[in-house]
NUTOR-130544 format. One line per field, with one value per residue: y, x, z of N, C-alpha, C in turn; residue number from 0; chain. Coordinates in pm, whole numbers, padded with zeros to 5 digits. Each point is the difference from the previous one (the first is absolute). Example, Ala and Ser with C-alpha at 12.3 -4.5 7.8 and 13.67 -1.06 7.14 Angstrom:
REM residues 2
n.yy = -00569/00105
n.xx = 01319/-00035
n.zz = 00780/-00072
ca.yy = 00119/00119
ca.xx = -00089/00082
ca.zz = 00000/00006
c.yy = 00120/00109
c.xx = 00090/-00077
c.zz = 00000/00073
i = 0/1
ch = A/A
***
This chain:
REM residues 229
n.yy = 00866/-00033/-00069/-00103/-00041/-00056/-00039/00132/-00013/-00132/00042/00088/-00104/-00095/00130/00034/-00129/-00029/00092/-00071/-00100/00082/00101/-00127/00020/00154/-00040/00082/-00023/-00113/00063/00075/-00050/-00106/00098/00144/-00132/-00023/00138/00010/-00196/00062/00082/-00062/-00111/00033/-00150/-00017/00092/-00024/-00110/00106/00088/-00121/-00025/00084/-00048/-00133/00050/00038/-00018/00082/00124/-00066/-00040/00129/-00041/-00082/00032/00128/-00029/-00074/00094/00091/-00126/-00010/00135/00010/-00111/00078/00122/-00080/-00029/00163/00084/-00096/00044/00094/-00049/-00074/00081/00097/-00088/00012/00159/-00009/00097/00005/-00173/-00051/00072/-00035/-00082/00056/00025/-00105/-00029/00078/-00029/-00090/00060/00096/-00037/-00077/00084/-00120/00051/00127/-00029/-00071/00099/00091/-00103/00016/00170/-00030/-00161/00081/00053/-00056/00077/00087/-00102/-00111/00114/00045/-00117/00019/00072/-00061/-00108/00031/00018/-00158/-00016/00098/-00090/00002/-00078/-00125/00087/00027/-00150/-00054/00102/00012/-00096/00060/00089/-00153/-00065/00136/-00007/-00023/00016/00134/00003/-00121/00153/00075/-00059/-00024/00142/00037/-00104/00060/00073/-00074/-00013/00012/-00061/00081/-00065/-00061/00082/-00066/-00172/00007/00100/-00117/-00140/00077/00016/-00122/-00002/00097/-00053/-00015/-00027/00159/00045/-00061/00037/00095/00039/-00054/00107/00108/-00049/-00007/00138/00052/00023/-00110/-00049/00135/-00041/00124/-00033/-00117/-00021/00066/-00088/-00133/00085/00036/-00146/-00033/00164
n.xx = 00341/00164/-00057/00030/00060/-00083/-00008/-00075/-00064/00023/-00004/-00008/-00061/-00050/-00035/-00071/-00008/00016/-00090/-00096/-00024/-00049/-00119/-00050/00021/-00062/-00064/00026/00085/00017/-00019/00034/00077/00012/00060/00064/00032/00023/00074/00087/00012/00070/00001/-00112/00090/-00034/00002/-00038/-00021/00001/00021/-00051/-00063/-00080/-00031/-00022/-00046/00034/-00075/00001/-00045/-00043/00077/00046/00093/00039/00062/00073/00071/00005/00059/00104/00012/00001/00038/00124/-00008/-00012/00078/00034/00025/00024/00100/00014/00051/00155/00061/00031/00017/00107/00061/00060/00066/00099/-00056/00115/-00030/00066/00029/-00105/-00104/00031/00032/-00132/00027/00092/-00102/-00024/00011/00000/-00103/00091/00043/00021/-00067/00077/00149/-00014/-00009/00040/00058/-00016/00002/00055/00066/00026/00053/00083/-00003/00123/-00120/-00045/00086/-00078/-00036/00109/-00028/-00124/-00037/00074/-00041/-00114/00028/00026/-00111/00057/00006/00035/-00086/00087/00121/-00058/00061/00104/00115/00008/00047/00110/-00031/-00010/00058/00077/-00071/00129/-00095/00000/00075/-00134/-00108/00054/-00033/-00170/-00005/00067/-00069/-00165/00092/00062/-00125/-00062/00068/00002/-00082/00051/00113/-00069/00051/00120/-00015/-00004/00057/00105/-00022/-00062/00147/00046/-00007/00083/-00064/-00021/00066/-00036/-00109/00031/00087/-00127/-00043/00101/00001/-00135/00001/00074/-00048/-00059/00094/00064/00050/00062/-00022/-00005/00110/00079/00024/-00006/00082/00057/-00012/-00003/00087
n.zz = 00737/-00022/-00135/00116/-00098/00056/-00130/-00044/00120/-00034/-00106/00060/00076/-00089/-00078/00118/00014/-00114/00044/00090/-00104/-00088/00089/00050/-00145/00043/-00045/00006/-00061/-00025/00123/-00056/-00076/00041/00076/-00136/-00024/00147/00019/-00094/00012/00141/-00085/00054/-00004/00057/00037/-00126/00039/00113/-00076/-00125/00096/00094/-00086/-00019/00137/-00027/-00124/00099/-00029/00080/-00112/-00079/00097/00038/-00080/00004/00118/-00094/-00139/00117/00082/-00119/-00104/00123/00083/-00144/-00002/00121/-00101/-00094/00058/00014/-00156/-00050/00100/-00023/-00121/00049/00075/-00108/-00065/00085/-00038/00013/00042/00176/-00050/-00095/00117/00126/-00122/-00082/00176/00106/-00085/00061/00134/-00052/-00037/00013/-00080/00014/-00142/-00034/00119/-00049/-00138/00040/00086/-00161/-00082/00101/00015/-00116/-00052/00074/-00080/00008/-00073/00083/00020/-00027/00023/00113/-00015/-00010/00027/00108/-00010/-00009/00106/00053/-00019/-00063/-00042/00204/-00110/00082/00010/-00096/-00103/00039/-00039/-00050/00061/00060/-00096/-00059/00089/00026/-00124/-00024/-00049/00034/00139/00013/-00048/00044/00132/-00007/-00041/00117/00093/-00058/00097/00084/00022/-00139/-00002/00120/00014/00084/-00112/-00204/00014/00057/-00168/-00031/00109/-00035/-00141/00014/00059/-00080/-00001/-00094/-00034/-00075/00076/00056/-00035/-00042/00076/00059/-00088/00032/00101/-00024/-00060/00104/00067/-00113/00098/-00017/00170/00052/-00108/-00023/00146/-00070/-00089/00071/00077/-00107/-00069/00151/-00032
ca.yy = -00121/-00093/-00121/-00112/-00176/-00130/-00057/00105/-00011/-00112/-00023/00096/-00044/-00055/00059/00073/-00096/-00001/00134/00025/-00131/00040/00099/-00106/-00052/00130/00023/00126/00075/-00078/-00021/00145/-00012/-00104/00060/00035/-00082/-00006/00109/-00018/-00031/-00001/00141/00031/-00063/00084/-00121/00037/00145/-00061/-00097/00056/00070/-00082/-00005/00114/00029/-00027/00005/00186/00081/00027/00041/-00119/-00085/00057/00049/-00167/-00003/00130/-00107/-00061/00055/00035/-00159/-00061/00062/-00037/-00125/-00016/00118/-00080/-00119/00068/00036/-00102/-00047/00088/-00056/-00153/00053/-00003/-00128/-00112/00069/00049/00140/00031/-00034/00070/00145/00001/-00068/00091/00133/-00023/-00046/00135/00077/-00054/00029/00137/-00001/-00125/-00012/-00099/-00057/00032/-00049/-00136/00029/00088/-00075/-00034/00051/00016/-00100/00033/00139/00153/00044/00111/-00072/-00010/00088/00043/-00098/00005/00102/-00015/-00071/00077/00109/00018/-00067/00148/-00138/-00061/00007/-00033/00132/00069/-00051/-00031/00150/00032/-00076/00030/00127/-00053/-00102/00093/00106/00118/-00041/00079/-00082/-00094/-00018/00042/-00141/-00105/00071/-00006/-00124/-00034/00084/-00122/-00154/00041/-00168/-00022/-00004/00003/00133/00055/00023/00101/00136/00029/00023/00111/00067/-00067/00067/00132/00029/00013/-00130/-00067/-00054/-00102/-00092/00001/-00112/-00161/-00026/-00017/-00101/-00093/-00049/-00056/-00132/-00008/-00070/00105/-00012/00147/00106/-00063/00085/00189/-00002/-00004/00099/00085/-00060/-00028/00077
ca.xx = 00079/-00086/-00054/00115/-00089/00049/00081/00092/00019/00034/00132/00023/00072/00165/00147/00081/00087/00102/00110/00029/00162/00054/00034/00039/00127/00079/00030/-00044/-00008/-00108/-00131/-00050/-00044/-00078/-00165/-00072/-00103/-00114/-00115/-00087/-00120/-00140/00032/-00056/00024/00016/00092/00123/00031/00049/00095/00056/00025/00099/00118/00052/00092/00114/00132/00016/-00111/-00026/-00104/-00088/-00059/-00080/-00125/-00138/-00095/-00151/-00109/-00040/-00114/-00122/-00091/-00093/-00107/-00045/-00040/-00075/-00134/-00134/-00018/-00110/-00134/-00090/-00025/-00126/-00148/-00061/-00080/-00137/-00081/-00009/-00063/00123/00014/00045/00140/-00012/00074/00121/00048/00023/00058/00104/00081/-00078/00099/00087/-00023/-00143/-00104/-00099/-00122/-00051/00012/-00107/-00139/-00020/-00001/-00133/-00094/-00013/-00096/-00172/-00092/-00010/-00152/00082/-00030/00117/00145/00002/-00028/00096/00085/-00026/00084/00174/00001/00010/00073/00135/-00037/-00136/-00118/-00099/-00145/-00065/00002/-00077/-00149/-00059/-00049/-00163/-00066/-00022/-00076/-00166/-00033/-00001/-00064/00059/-00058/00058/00177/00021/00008/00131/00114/-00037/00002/00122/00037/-00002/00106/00119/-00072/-00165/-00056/-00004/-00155/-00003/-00002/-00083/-00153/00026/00028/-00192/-00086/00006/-00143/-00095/00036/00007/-00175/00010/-00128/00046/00140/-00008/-00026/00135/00095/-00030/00012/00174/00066/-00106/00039/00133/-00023/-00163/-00050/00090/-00097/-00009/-00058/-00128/-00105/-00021/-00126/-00075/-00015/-00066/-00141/-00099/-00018
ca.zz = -00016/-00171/00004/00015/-00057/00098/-00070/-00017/00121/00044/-00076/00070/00145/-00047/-00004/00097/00063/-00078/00026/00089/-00013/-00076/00062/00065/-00033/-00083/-00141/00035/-00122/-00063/00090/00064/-00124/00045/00099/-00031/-00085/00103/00012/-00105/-00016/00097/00095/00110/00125/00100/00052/-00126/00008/00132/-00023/-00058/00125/00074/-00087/-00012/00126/00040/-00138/00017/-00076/00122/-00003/-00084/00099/00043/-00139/00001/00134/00012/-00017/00074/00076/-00059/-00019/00119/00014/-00117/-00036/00113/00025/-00062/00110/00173/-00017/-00008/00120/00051/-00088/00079/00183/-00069/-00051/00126/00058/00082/-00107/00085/-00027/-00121/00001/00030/-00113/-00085/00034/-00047/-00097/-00045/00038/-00083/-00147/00038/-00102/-00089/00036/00019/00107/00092/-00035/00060/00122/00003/00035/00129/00052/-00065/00059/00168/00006/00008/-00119/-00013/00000/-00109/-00071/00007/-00052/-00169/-00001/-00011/-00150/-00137/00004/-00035/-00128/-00046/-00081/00093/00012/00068/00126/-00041/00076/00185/00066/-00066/00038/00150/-00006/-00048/00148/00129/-00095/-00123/-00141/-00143/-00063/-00054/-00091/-00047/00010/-00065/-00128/-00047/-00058/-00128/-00076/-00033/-00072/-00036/-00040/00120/-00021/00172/00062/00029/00109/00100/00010/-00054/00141/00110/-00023/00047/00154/00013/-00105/-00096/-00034/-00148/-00023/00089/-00148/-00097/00082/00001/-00151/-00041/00075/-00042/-00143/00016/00074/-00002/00150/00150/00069/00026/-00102/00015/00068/00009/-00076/00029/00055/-00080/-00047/00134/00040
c.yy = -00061/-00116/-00095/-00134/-00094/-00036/00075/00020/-00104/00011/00160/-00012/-00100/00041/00085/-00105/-00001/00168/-00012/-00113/00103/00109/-00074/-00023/00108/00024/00125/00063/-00102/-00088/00131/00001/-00099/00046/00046/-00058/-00067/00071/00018/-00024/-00018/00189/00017/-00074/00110/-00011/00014/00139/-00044/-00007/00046/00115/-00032/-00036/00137/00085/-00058/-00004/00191/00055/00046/00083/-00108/-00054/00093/00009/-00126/-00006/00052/-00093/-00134/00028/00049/-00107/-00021/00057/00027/-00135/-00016/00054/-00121/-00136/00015/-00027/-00170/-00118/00072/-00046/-00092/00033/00045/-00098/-00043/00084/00055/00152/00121/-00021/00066/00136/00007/-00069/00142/00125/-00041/00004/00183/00040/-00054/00034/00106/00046/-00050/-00038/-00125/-00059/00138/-00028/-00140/00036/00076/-00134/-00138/00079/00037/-00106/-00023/00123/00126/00102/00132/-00041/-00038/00084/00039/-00070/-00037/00142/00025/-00089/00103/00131/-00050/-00144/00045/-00109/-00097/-00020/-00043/00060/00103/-00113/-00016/00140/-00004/-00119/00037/00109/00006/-00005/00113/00120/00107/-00040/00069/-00044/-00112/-00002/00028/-00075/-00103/00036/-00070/-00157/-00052/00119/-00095/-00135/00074/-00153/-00096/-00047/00029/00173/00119/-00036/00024/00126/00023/-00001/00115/00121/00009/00079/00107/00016/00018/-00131/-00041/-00003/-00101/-00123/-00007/-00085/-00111/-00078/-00066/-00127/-00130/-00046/-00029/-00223/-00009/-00021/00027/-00009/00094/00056/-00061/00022/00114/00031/-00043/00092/00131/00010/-00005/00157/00091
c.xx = -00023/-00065/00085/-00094/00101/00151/00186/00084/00045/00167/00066/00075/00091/00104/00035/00027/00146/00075/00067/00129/00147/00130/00094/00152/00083/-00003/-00113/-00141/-00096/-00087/-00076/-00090/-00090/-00172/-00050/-00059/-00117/-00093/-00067/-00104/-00131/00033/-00084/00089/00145/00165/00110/00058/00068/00114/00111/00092/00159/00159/00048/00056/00077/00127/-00017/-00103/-00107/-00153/-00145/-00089/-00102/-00209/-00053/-00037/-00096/-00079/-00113/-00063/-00109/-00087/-00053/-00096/-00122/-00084/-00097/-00138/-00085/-00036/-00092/-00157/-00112/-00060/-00187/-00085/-00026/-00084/-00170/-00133/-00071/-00117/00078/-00010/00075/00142/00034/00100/00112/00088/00021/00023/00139/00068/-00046/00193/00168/-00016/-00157/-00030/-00050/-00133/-00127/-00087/-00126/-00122/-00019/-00023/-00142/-00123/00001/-00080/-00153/-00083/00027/-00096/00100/00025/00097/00124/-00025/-00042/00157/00127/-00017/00042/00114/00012/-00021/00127/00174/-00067/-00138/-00042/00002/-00125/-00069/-00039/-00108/-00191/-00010/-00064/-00163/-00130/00012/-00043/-00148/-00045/00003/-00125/00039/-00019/00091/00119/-00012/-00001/00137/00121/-00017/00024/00191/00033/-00037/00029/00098/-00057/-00092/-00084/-00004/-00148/-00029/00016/-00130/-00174/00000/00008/-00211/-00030/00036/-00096/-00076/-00075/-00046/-00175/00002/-00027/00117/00146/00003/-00019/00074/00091/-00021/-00034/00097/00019/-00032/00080/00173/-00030/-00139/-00062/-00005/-00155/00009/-00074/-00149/-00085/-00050/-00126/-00159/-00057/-00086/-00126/-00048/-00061/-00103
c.zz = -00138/00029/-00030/-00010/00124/-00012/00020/00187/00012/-00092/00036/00133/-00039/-00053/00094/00100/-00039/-00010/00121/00101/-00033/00101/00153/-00004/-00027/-00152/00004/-00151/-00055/00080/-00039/-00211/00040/00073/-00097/-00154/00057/-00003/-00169/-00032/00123/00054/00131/00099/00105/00027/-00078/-00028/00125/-00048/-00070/00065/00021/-00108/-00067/00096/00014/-00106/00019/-00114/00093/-00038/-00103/00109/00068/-00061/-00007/00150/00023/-00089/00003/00089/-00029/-00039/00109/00015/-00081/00063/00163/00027/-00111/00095/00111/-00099/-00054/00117/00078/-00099/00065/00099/-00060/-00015/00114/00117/00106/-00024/00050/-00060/-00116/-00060/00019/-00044/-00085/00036/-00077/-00178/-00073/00063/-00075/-00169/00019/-00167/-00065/00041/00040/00118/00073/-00038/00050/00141/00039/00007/00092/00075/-00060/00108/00150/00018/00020/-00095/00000/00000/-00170/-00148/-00021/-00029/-00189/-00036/-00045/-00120/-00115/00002/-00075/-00150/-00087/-00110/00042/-00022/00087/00144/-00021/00021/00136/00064/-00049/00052/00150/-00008/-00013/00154/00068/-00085/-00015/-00112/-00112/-00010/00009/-00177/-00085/-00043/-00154/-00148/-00043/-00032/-00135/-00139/-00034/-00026/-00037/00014/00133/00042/00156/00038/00013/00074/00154/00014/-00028/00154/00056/-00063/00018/00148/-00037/-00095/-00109/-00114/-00150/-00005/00080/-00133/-00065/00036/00009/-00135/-00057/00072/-00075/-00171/-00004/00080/00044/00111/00100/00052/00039/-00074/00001/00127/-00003/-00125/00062/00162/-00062/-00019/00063/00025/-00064
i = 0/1/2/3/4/5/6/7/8/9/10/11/12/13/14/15/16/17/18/19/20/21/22/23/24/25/26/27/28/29/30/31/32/33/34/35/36/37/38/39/40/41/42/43/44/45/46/47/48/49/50/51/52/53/54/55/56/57/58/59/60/61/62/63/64/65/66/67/68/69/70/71/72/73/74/75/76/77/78/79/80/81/82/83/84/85/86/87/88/89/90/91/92/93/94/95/96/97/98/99/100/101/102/103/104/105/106/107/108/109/110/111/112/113/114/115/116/117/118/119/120/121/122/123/124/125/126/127/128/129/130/131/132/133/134/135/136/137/138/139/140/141/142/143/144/145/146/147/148/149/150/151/152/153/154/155/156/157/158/159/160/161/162/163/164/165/166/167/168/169/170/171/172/173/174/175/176/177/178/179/180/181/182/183/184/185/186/187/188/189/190/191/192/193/194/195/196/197/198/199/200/201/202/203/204/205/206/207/208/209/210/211/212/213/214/215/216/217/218/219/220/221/222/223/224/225/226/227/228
ch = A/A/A/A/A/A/A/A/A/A/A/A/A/A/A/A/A/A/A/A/A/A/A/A/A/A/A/A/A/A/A/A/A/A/A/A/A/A/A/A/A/A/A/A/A/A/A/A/A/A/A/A/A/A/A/A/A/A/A/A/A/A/A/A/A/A/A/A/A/A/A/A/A/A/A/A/A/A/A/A/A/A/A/A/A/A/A/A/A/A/A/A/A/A/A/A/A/A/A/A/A/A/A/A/A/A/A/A/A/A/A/A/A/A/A/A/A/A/A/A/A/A/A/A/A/A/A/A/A/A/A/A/A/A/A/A/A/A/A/A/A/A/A/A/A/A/A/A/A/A/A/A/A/A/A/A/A/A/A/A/A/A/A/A/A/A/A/A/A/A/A/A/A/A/A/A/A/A/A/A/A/A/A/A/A/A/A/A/A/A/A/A/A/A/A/A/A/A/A/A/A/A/A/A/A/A/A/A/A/A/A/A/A/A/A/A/A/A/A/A/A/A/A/A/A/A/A/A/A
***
């Protein structure tokens, strides 16, 4: 969807009032010019492709009309699959996580690729413990958004929690493949060394974190872990 300034939506519906006086009165032709300075300046509103529709059916232009109803339908559905998925952040918030889902099944089955909507769905099931779901849902993110980084950190963090260490490490390589300046990636890629016994890359990493962000408390614990050992 483009980016529509407030502004741009409010002087958008006033000129499709006025198409729609317009179409009221038959004037066929300059309702239908009328919708599409509407649509101009708001192309997401659904309503105005409608309208436009609607006036090209009834001045016989059939097949035109045909072509703003598909587009109207497509916005809608568009504009519903972000409504499920912003609805399920709420259920989220609200520790709702049952609704949640079933918010971001829906807006998955209205827009099956957008990777957004399964990485938001993947971490529901992370913080419900449903790790194999959410492994499979980040997944699907990076799959239809390959500089998904963040499909790549969460994965790697549900790979940290079930100890798949190595594709946590994998995961973690690729995020500060797309951030080097990520400080959090690498004192999460030092604790899973840590895991695996490996002392000096472990250091290394919490090094890195430390001289990216002097304060990273990940790294600071992992240092003073070390030191205790």
């Amino acid at each position: 969807m483009a980016i529509i300034t407030f502004e741009n939506v409010v002087k958008a519906q006033e000129i499709r009032k006025r198409g729609k006086i317009l179409r009221k009165r038959k004037k066929y032709l300059h309702a239908i010019n009328t919708f599409s300075y509407s649509i101009k300046v708001n192309p997401d509103n659904a309503f105005a492709f409608m309208d436009r529709g609607l006036s090209y059916s009834f001045n016989n232009q059939n097949d035109l009309a045909i072509k703003d109803f598909t587009e109207s339908i497509n916005l809608i559905q568009e504009n519903m699959a972000y409504l499920y998925n912003q609805r399920g952040w709420v259920h989220y918030i609200n520790d709702q996580y049952d609704l949640a889902i079933k918010d971001y099944n829906e807006s998955i089955i209205l827009d099956p690729n957008n990777a957004e909507f399964y990485h938001t769905r993947g971490f529901v099931y992370e913080m419900s413990e449903q790790y194999e779901l959410a492994i499979k849902d980040y997944t699907e993110a990076i799959k239809f958004d390959e500089y998904c980084y963040l499909g790549y950190l969460d994965r790697a963090r549900v790979y940290q929690d079930i100890k798949q260490y190595k594709l946590a490490i994998n995961d973690y390589n690729e995020v500060i493949k797309d951030d080097p300046d990520y400080a959090d990636a690498y004192a999460w890629r030092g604790e899973v060394y840590l895991k695996l016994g490996n002392k000096d890359m472990a250091k290394k990493d919490f090094e890195k974190a430390l001289n990216l962000e002097h304060d990273n408390e990940i790294a600071l614990e992992g240092i003073e872990l070390l030191d205790s050992k």
